[in-house]
C-alpha positions as CSV (number, residue, x, y, z in Angstrom):
1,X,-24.4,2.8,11.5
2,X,-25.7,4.9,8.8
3,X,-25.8,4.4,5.3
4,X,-25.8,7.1,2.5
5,X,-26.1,5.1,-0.7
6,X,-28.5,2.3,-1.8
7,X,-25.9,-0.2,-3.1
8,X,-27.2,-2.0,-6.4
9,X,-25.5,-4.9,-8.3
10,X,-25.9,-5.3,-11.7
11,X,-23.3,-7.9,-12.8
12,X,-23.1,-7.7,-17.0
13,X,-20.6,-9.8,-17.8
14,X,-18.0,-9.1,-20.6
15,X,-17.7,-11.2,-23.8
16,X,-17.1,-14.8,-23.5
17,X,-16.8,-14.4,-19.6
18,X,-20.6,-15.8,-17.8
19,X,-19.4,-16.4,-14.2
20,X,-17.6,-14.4,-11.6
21,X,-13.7,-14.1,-11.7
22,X,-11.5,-17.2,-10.1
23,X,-8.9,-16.1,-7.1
24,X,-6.3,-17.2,-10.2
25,X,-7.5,-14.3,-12.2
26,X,-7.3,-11.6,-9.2
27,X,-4.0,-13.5,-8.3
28,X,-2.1,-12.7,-11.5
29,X,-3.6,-8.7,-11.4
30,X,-1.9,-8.9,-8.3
31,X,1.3,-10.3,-9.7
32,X,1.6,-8.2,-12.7
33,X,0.5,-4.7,-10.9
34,X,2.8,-5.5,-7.9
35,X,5.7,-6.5,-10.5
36,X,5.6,-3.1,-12.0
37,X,5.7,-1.8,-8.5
38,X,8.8,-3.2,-7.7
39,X,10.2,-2.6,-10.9
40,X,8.9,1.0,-10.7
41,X,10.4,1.5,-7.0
42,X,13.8,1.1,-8.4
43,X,13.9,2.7,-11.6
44,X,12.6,6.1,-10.5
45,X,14.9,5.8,-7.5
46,X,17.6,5.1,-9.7
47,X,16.7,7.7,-12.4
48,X,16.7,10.2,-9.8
49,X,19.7,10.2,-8.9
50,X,21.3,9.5,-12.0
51,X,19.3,12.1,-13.7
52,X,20.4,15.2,-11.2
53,X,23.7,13.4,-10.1
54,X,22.7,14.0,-6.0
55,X,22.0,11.3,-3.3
56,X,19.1,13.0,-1.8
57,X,16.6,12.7,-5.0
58,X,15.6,9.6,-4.5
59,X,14.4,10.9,-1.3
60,X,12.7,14.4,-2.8
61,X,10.9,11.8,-5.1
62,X,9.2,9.7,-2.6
63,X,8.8,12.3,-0.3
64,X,7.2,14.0,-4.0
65,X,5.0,11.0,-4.1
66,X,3.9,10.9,-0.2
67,X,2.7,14.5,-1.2
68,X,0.7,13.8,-3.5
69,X,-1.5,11.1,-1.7
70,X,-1.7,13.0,0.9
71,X,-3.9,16.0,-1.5
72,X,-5.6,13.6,-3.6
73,X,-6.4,10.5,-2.1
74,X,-9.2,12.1,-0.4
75,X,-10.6,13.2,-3.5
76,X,-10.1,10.2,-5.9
77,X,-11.3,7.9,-3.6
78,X,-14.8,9.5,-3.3
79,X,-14.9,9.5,-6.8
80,X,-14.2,6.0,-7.1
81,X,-17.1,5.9,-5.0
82,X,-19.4,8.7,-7.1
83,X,-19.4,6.8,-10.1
84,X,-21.2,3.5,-10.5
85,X,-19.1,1.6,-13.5
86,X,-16.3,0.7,-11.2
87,X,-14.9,-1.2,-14.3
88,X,-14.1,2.1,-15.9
89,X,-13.0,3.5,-13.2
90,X,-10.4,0.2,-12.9
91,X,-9.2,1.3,-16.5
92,X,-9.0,4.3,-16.1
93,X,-6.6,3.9,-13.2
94,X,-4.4,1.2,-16.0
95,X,-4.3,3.9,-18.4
96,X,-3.0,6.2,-16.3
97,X,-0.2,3.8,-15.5
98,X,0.5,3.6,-19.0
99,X,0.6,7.3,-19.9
100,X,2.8,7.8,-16.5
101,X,5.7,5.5,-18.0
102,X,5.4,7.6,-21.6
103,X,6.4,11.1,-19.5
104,X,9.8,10.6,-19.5
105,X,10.0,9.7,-23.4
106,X,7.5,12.5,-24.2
107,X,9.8,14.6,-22.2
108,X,13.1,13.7,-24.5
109,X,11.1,13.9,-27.6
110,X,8.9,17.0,-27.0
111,X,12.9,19.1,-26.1
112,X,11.2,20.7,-23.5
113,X,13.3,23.2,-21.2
114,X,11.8,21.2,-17.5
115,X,14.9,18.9,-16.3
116,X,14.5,15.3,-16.6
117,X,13.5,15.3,-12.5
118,X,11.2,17.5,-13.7
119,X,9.6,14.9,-15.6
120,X,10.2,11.6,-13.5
121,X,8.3,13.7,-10.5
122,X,5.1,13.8,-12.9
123,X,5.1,10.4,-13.7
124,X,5.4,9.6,-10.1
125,X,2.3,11.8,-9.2
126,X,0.5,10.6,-12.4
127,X,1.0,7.1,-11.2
128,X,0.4,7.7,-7.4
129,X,-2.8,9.5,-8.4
130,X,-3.5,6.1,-10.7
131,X,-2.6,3.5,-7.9
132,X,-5.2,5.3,-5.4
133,X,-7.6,4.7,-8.2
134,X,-7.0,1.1,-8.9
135,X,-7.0,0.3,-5.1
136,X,-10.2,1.3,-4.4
137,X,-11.9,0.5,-7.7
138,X,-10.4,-3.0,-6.6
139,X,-12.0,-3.5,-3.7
140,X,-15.4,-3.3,-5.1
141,X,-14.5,-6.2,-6.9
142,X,-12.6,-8.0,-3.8
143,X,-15.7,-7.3,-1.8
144,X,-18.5,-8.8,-4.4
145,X,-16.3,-11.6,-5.7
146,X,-14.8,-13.0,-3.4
147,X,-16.9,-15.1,-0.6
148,X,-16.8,-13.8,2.7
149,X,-16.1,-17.7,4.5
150,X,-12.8,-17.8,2.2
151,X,-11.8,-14.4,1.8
152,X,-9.1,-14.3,5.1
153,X,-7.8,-17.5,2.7
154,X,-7.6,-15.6,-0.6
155,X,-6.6,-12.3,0.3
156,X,-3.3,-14.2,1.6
157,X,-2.9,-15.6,-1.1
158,X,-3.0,-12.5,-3.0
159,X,-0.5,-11.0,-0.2
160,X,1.8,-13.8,-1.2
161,X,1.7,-13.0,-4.8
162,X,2.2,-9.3,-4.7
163,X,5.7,-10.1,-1.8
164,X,7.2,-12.6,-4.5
165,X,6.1,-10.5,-7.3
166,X,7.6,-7.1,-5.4
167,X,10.9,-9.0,-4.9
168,X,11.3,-9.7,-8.7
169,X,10.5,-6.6,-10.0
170,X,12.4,-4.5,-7.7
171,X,15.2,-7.4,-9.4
172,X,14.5,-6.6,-12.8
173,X,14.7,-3.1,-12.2
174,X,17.8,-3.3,-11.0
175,X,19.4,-5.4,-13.7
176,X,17.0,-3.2,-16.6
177,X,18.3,0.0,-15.2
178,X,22.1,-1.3,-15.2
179,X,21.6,-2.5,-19.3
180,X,19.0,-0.2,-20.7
181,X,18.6,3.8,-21.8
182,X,16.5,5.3,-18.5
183,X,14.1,7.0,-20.8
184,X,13.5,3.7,-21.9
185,X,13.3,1.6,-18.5
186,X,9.7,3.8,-17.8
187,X,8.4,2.3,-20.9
188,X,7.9,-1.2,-19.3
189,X,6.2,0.4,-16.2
190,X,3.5,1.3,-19.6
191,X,3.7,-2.1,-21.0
192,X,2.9,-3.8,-17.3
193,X,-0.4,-1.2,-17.4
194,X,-1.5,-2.0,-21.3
195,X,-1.3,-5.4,-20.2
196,X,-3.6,-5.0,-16.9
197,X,-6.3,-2.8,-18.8
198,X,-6.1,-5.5,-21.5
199,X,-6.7,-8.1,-18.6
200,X,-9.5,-6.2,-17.0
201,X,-11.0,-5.5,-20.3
202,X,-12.2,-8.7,-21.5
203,X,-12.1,-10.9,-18.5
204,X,-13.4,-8.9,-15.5
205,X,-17.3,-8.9,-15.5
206,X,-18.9,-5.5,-15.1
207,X,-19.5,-4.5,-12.2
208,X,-22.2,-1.3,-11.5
209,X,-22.6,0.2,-8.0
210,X,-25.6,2.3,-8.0
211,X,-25.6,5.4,-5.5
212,X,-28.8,7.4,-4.3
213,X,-28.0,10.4,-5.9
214,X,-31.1,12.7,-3.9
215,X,-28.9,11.5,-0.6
216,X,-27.8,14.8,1.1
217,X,-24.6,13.0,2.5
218,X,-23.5,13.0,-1.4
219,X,-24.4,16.7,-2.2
220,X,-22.5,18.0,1.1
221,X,-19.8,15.4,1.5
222,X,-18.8,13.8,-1.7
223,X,-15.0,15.0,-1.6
224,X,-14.8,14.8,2.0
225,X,-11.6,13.5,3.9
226,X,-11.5,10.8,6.3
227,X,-11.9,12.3,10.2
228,X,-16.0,12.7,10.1
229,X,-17.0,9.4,8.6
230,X,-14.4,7.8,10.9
231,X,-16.7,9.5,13.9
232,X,-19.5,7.9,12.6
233,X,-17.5,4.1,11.9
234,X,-15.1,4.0,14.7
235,X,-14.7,0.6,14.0
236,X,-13.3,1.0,10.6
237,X,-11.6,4.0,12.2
238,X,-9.4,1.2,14.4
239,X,-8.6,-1.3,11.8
240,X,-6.9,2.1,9.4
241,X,-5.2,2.7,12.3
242,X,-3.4,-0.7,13.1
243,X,-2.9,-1.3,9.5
244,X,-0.9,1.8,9.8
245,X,1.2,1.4,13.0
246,X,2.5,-2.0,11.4
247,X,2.8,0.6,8.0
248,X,4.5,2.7,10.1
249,X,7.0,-0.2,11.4
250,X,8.2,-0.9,7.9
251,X,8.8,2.5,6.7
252,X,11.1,3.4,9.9
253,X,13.2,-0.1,8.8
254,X,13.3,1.3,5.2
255,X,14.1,5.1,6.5
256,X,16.8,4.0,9.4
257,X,18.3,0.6,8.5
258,X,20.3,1.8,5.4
259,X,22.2,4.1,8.4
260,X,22.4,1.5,10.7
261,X,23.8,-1.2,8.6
262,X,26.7,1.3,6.9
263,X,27.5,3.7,9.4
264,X,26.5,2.1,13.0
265,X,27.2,-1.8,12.4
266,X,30.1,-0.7,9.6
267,X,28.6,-3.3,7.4
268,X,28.1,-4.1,3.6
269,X,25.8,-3.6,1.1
270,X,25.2,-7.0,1.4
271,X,24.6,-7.0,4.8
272,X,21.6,-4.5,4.0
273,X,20.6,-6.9,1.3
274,X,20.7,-10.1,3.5
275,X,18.3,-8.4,6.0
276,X,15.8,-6.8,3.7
277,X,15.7,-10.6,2.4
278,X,15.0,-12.1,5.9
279,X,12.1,-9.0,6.5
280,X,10.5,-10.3,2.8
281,X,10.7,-13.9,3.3
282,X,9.2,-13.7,6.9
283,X,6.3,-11.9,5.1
284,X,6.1,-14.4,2.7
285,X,5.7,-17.3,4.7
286,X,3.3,-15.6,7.0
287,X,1.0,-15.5,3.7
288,X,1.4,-18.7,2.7
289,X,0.7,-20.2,6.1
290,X,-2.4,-17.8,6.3
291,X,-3.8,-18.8,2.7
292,X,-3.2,-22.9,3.8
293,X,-4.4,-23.1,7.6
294,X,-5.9,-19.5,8.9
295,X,-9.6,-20.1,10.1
296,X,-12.2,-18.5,8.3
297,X,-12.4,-15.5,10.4
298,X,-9.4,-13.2,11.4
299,X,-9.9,-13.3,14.8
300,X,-10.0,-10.1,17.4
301,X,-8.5,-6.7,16.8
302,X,-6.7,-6.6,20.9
303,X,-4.3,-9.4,18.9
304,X,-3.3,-7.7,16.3
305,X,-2.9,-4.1,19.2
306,X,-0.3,-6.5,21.0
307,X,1.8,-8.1,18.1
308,X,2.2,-4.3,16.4
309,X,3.2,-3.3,20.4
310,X,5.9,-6.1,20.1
311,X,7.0,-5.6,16.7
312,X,7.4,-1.8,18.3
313,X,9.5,-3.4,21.2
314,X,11.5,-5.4,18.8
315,X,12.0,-2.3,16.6
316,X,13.8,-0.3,19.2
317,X,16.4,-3.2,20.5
318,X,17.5,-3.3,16.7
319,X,20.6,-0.9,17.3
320,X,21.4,-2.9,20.3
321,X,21.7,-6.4,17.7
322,X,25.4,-6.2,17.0
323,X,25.5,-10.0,16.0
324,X,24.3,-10.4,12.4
325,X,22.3,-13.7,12.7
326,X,20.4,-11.7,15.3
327,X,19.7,-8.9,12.7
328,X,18.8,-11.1,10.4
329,X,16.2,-12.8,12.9
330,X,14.5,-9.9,14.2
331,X,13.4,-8.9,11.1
332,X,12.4,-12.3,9.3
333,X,10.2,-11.8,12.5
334,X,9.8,-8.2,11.9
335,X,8.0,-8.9,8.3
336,X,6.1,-11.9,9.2
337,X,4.4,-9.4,11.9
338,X,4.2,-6.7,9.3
339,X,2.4,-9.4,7.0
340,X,0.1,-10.7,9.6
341,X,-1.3,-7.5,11.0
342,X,-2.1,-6.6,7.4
343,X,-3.9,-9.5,6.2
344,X,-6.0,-9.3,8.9
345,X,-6.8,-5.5,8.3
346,X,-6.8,-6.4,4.7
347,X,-9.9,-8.8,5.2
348,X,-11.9,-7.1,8.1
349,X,-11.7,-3.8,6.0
350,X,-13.6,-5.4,3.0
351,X,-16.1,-7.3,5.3
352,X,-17.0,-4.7,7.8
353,X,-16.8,-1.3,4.9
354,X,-20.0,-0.7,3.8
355,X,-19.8,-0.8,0.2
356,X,-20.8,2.5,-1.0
357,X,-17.8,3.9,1.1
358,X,-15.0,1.3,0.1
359,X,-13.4,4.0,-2.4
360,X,-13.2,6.8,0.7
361,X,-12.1,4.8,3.5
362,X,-9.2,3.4,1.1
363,X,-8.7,6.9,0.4
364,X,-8.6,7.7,4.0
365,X,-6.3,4.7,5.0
366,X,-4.0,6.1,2.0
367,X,-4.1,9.1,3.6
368,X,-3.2,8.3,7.5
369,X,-0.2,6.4,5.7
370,X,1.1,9.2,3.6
371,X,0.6,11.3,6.8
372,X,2.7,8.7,8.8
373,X,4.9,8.5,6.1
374,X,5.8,12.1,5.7
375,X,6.6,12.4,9.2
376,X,8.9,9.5,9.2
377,X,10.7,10.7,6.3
378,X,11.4,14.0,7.4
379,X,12.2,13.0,11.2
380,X,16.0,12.2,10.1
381,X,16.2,15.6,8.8
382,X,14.2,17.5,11.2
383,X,16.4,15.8,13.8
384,X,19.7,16.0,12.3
385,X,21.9,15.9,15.5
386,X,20.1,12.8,16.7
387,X,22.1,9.0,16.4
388,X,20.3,6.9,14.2
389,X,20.2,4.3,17.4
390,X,18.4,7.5,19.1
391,X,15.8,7.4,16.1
392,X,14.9,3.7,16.2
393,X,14.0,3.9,20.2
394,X,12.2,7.3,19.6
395,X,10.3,6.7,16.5
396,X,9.0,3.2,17.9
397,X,7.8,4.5,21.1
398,X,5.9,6.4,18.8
399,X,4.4,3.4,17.7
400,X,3.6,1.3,20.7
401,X,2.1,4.5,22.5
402,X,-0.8,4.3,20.6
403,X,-0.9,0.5,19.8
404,X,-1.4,0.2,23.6
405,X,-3.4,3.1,24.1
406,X,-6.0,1.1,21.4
407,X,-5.7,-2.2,23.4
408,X,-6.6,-0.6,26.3
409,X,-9.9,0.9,25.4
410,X,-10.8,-2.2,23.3
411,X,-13.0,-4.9,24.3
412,X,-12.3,-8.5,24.2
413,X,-14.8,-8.6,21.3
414,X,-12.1,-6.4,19.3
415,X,-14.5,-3.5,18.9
416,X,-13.9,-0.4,20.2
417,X,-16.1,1.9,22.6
418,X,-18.8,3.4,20.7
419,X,-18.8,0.9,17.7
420,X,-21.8,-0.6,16.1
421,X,-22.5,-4.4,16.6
């Protein structure tokens, strides 16, 4: 494996702070920054439509959003990487959050002649742009701060924060958007990012990452995408890729089961609710278990290959689940794969990345998932004559093609031909 950066700690800890953050301080980032998620998630869904009065601009805004990582992921996660004070680059991310929630009022109060889509689609990007940021300046901290023997343990833990924390905002969007002026309702997505930058400002330590600058990797590659330095780590190369079958797995359930619940099964928006509950609690639970009684080590990739290939089978025999109870069961079991398959990825990816590349190969994982994303998102469009029964067999072959194709050609140690011990 080769290395392109000399990696160089120099912890200065902020005022009043002399020791390195608790797993309760990185839990409640988690909560509040996936709270504004959920929150956000509805709201901009919701304004959307409300805003141009159609039912497909919710869609045109994620699919606005999907965009966007996809062009600059790549480069603002090697800048994450270029510049050493990953602290600033953490608040620079917040505030970027903060000034994405203002657009909309800024909009109203600047009288400009751009619609108010116009104006929701730049906050999205703003805050897309913002969230690639904050992930990878994150995991600089993730990787240093938290011990390697507990991190499987803690990074579930955090999983279980951001699900519960997802399902209340998404809530409180929903009864903010129902009471409150829609201008307004962005203004809490700034409030959630003031407080975070607040958070990070006096209680996370510093944290510098020293790169060798003379290195011509960094002159010739700096802004590069993902496909070369996955030739040279094909290890990391296989964990982006099962974290984003099981990816892949929820967005067809969010893309498909909306369909299938009102026009296939003739059922209720509560139906749709019931089931998107029993996908989140099985995810939950899988977090908790993992964060009480998971062994120290994640265990071998070829498991994770075959539950993803499952969860692919499963996904396919949806349409043929006319009994609720059965819905309901196959995807509590559904999320609880979706939660275990990322954890997993979640904690090899920060012990196995070297650290001088953490910003670029989150980058490059955003980036497979936008990619898997915008085809997913388009297929009911591209395919227009096509049952939405017809979708859920095709699109999860899709899946468990390559999820076996990767078991196949990787050893029992869970590496892949090729990879570095």
């Amino acid at each position: 494996m080769t290395t392109d950066a000399v990696e160089v700690e120099c912890p200065r800890p902020a005022a009043g702070f002399e020791r390195s953050p608790s797993i309760r301080l990185f839990a409640a980032l988690a909560a509040i920054n996936f709270l504004r998620i959920g929150y956000q998630l509805v709201v901009v869904a919701w304004s959307a439509v409300q805003s141009t009065g159609r039912a497909d601009a919710a869609g045109k805004i994620l699919l606005i959003s999907t965009v966007a990582s996809l062009v600059l992921s790549p480069i603002l996660g090697a800048t994450v990487d270029y510049f050493a004070r990953k602290k600033a680059m953490l608040l620079c991310g917040h505030l970027g959050i903060v000034v994405s929630g203002g657009i909309p009022l800024l909009k109203q109060a600047t009288l400009t002649d751009e619609t108010m889509f116009e104006a929701i689609a730049v906050a999205v990007v703003l805050a897309t742009a913002s969230s690639s940021v904050l992930g990878g300046a994150m995991d600089y901290f993730l990787k240093t701060h938290l011990q390697q023997s507990e991190r499987p343990r803690h990074l579930a833990t955090l999983n279980s924060t951001a699900q519960i924390a997802l399902i209340f905002g998404t809530a409180l969007g929903g009864l903010v958007v129902s009471q409150a002026n829609l201008v307004h309702a962005f203004l809490f997505i700034s409030a959630c990012g003031a407080l975070l930058a607040g958070i990070n400002w006096w209680l996370l330590p510093a944290l510098y990452v020293a790169r060798d600058s003379a290195s011509p990797t960094w002159k010739r590659g700096a802004f590069s995408a993902g496909p070369m330095l996955y030739l040279r780590h094909r290890r990391l190369f296989a964990i982006a890729t099962c974290a984003a079958l099981a990816f892949s797995i929820g967005q067809i359930t969010n893309t498909l089961l909306p369909a299938l619940i009102a026009f296939y099964f003739r059922g209720t928006s509560a139906d749709y609710s019931m089931i998107e509950a029993a996908w989140s609690i099985g995810a939950l639970l899988v977090g908790v278990w993992l964060a009480k009684l998971a062994a120290n080590s994640p265990g071998t990739m070829r498991l994770d290959f075959i539950v993803v290939g499952t969860m692919a089978i499963a996904l396919a025999a949806i349409p043929l689940l006319s009994a609720f109870p059965a819905l309901l069961i196959a995807h509590f079991f559904l999320g609880a794969g979706f939660s275990l398959v990322r954890i997993r990825s979640e904690t090899r990816f920060l012990a196995e990345c070297p650290r001088h590349l953490l910003g670029r190969f989150r980058a490059n994982s955003v980036l497979m998932t936008s990619g898997i994303g915008l085809l997913i998102f388009s297929a009911p469009t591209v395919y227009d004559g096509a049952s939405v029964a017809g979708l859920y067999v095709a699109m999860a072959s899709v899946v468990a093609v390559p999820a076996l194709g990767l078991l196949l050609v990787t050893k029992p140690s869970g590496r892949p031909p090729g990879s570095p011990a």
